[in-house]
N, C-alpha and C positions, 0 to 999 in steps of 0.2 A: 534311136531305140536303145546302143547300148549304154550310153548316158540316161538314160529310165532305168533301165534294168540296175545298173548301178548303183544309182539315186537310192532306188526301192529298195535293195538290200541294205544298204549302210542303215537305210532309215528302220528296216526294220531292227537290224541289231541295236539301235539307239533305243528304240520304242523297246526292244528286250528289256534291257538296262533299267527304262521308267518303269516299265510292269514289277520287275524283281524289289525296287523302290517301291513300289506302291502296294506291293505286295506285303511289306512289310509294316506300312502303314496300316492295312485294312486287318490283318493279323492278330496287332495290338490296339487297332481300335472294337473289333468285333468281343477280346475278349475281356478287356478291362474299360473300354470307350473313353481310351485316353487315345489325344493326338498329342502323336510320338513327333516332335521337329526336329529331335535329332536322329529321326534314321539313316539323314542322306549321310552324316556324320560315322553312325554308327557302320556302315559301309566304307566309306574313308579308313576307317582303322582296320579294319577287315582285311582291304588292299596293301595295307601299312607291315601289317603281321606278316602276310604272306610275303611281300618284301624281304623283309628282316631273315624270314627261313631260309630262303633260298640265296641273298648274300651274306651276312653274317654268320649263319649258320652252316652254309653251304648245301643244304639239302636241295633234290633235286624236285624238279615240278610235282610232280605228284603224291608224293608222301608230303609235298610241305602244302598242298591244296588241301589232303585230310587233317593235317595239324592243325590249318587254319580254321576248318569250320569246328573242330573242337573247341580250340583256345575262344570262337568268336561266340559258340553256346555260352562257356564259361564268364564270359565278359555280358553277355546278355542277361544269364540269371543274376551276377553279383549286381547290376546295376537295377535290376528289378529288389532282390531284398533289400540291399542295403540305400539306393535312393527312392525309390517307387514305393515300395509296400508301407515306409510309414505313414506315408502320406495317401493311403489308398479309400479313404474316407473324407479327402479334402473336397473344395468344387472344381469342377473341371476347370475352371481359369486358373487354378493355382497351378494342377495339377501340367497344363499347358507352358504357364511360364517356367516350371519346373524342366520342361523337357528342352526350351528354350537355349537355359540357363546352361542344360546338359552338353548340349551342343558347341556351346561356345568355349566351354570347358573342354570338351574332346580336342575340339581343331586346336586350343592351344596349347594342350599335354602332347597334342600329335604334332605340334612345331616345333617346342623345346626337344622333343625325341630325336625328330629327324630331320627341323630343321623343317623351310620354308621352298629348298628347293625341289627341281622336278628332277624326276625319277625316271627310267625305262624300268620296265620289271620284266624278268627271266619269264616267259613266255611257258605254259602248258601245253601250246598246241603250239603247232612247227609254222614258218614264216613261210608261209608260201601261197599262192592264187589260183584261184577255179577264173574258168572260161567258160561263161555261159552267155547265148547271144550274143556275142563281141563283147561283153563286158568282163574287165577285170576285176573280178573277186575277192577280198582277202578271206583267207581260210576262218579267224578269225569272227569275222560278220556270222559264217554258216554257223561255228559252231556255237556264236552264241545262243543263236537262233534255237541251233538243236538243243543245249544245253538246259536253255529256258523252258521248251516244251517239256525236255525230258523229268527236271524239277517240277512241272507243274502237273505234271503225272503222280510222280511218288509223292507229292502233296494231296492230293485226289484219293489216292490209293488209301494215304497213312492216316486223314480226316473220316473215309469213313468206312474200313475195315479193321482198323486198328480199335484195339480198347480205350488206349491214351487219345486218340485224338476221337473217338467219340465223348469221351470225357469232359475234350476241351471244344467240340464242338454245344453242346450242354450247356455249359460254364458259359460261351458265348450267347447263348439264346435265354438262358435266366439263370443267373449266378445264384440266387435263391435257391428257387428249384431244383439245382443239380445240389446245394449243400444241402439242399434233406435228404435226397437220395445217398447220400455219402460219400461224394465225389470233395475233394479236399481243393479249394476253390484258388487257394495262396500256392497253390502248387502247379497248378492249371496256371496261373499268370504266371509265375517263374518259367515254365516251360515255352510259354507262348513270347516270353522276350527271349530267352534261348532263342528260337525255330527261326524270329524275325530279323535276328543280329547273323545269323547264319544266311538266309536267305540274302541278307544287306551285303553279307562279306561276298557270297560269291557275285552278284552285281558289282561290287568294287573290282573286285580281279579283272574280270569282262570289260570294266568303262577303262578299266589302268591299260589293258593290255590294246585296247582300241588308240587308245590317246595315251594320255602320260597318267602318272604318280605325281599327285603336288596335294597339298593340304584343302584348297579352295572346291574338289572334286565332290564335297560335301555338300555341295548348292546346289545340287543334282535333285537332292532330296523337293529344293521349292519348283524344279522344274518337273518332278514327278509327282505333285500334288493334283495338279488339271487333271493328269488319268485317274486318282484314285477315286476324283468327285465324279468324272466323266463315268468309270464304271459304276459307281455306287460305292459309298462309303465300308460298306457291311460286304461287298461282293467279293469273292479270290477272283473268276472268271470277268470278272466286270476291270478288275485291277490289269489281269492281261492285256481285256481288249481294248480297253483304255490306255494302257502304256503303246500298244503298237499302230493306234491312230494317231496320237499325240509324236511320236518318231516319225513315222511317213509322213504326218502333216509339216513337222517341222523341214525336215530333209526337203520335202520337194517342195515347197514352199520358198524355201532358200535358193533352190537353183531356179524356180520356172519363173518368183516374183519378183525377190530383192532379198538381199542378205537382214535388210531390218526387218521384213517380214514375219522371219524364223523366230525372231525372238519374242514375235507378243502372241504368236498364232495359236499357240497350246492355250492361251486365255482370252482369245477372243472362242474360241471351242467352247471353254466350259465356260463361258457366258454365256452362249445362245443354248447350250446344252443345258443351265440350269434355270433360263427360262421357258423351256419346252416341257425339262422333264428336272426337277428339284432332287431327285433322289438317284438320280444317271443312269444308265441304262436297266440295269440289273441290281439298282437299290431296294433296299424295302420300305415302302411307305409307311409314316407313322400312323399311326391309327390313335385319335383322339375319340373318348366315348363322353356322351353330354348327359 
């Protein structure tokens, strides 16, 4: 039992991890229906920054956790105007290998910076373990946990009591329509890679502080793809509960089947998931009229 219990948590905080990834994917695809390949990336450099504050800099966890999601806004709008926006009339396959291309570029400005080795990073939350049913806990696992619901909250809140994120909820649902109404559409996608690159950073800090800091923590991004299909491409809620089936499926998979199990179970999922249901749990179906 408390090897379940165990199991269960680690797996959820992993499944955390892929929802905040997939979360960032659905994001940027709902408001410009571009697939972003470099988000697991753009999370990578997130964990990178926050890094650098707290050694280089010397700040302490929590003032360099709000620098981070600042500076990670800032790196999301620049790389929306100055590589996204000129090309924001091209076809999605350019606009794809474009993000491809991003990626590959990130991980290796993030190598000449800091280099290929691995990292511990100064901790936010304190090193220490919960005990629940005989299972040891790290503190860690909870708070990603908390952490993530708690974001997925004021994500809920900010989409639809807020002006700006009624705005860019609009913008998501007919980019047209919300520019007659007067809603400034190039602004709405600037924000919308902002909010994603934010969302990606704080997933990076959570996977660095579970595991390590190294450059390759960016392929998280193709391991958190099965949950964004699994929820539905267009869904936030679907991006959750797709990230924390795809965690628990992996994690206990790993311990009940085989360690090679873990690694193709997330896509044998959204293969039987996309033959059941094409558009994942809480997708929207396209509606073709004849």
């Amino acid at each position: 039992m408390d090897i379940f219990v165990q199991v269960t948590a680690s797996g959820l905080a992993l499944g955390c991890v892929y929802a905040l990834v997939a979360l960032g994917f659905v994001l940027i695809y709902k408001a410009t229906e571009v697939m972003n390949f470099a988000q697991g990336e753009l999370m990578m450099v997130g964990a990178y920054i926050y890094f650098s504050l707290t050694t280089s800099f010397g700040l302490s966890p929590l003032p360099a956790l709000l620098a981070t999601l600042i500076l990670a806004a800032l790196l999301g709008a620049f790389i929306e105007r100055v590589v996204m926006h000129p090309l924001i009339d091209e076809e999605p396959f350019i606009l794809v290998m474009v993000t491809i291309g991003l990626a590959t570029v990130l991980r290796a400005v993030t190598g000449m910076i800091w280099s290929h080795d691995t990292y511990d990073i100064l901790s936010p939350i304190p090193d220490t373990t919960l005990h629940f049913a005989g299972a040891i806990i790290p503190l860690i696992d909870a708070w990603t946990v908390i952490g993530t619901m708690i974001l997925s909250l004021l994500l809920f809140v900010f989409f639809k009591y807020t002006r700006t994120g009624t705005a860019m909820r609009a913008v998501a649902q007919n980019r047209y329509a919300a520019q007659l109404m007067g809603i400034s559409v190039q602004r709405m996608f600037t924000l919308t890679w902002a909010l994603a690159t934010v969302v990606g950073a704080i997933g990076g800090i959570f996977l660095a502080d579970i595991s390590y800091l190294h450059t390759n923590m960016g392929f998280i991004g193709l391991r958190a793809l099965p949950a964004m299909f699994l929820g539905g491409m267009d869904s936030i809620p679907g991006a959750l509960l797709g990230g924390l089936v795809i965690g628990l499926a992996e994690n206990l998979s790993g311990v009940y089947v085989g360690g090679g199990v873990k690694e193709i179970v997330a896509y044998v999922i959204l293969l039987a998931i996309l033959l059941i249901r094409p558009t994942g749990f809480f997708g929207t179906p396209e509606e073709k009229r004849v």
